[in-house]
C-alpha positions as CSV (number, residue, x, y, z in Angstrom):
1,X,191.8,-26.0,173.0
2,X,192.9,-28.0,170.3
3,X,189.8,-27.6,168.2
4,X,190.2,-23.4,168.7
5,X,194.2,-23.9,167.2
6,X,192.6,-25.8,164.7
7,X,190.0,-23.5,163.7
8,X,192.4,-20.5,163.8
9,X,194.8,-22.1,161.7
10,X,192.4,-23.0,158.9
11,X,190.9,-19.3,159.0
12,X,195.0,-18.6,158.3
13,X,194.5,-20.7,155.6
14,X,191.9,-19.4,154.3
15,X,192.6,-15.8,154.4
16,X,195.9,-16.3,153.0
17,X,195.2,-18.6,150.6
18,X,193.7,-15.6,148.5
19,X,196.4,-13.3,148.9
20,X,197.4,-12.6,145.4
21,X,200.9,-13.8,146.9
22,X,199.8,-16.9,147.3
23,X,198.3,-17.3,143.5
24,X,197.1,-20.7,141.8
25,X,200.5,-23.0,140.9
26,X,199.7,-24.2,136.8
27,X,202.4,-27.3,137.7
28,X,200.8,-28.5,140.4
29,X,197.4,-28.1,138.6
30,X,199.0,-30.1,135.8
31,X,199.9,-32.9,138.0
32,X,196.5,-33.0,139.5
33,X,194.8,-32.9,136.3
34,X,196.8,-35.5,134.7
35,X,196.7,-38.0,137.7
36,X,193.1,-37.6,137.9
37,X,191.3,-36.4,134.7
38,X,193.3,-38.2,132.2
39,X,192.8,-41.9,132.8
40,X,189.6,-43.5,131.8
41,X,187.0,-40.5,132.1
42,X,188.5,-37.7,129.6
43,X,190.0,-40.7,127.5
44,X,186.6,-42.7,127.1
45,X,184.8,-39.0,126.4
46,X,187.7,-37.8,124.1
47,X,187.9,-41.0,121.9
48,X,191.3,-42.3,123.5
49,X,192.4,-38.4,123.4
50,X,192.2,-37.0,126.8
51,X,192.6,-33.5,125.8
52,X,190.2,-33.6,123.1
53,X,187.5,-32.3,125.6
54,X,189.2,-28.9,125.6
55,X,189.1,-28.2,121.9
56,X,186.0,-29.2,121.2
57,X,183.5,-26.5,119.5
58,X,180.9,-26.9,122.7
59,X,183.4,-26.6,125.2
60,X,183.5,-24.3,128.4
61,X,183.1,-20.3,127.3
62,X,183.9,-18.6,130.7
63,X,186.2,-18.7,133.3
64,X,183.1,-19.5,135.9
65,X,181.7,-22.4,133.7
66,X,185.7,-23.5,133.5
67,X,185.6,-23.2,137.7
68,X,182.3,-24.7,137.9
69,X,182.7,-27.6,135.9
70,X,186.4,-28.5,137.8
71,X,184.5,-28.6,141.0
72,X,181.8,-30.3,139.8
73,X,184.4,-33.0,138.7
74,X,185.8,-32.9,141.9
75,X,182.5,-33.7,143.8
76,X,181.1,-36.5,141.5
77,X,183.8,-38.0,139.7
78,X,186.8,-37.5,141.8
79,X,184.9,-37.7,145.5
80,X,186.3,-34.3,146.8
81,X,189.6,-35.6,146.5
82,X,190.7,-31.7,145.7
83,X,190.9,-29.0,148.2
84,X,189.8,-25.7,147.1
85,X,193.1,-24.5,146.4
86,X,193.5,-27.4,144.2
87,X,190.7,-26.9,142.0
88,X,192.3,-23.6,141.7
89,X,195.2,-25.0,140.7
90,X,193.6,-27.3,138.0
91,X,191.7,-24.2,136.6
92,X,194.8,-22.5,136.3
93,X,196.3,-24.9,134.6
94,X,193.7,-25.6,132.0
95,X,193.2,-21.8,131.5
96,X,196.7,-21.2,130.7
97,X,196.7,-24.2,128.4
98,X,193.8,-24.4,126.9
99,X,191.3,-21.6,127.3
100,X,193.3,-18.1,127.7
101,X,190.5,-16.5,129.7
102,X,190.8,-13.1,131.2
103,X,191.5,-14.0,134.8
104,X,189.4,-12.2,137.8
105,X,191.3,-9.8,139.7
C-alpha cells in the first residue's frame, strides 16, 4: 500500500513539476549553485574567480550543452546531490545570468 501512495505521489510530482506553473526558481538555483559550484572546483578552474568559467571564450553555446554539463556536475562532482528540479533551477539561474539563451517552450 504504502509503496502504491508512494509511487502515485512521485508520478504527481513529476507531471506537475513541468507545468509551466511550476517553472524553474533562478534564487533557489543561485543558492544551489553558490553552495555547491563555487567552493574549490569553479575557484581552482577559474583562477580563484569562480565565475570566470562562464565568460570564458570556449564556454557552453546552447541551452542543451548548458543542461548537460549541470547534470553531468551533478553526477560526478556533486554525487546526485540535485534532484531534477534542481538542476533546473541551477540552469535557470545561470542562463539568466550568464548565458541569455532562448529558453524551450
Amino acid at each position: 500500500m504504502k509503496q502504491g501512495m508512494m509511487w502515485g505521489l512521485g508520478l504527481a510530482a513529476l507531471l506537475l513539476g513541468s507545468h509551466p506553473l511550476f517553472a524553474a526558481d533562478t534564487a533557489k538555483g543561485k543558492a544551489l549553485h553558490d553552495a555547491g559550484c563555487l567552493g574549490g572546483c569553479h575557484a581552482s578552474k577559474g583562477n580563484g574567480d569562480p565565475n570566470a568559467l562562464y565568460q570564458r571564450s570556449n564556454r557552453k553555446d546552447s541551452l542543451e550543452k548548458l543542461r548537460a554539463q549541470v547534470a553531468f556536475c551533478n553526477q560526478q562532482v556533486l554525487h546526485s546531490k540535485w534532484f531534477p528540479e534542481d538542476e533546473a533551477d541551477v540552469v535557470e539561474y545561470l542562463n539568466a545570468t550568464f548565458y541569455h539563451f532562448k529558453l524551450d517552450k
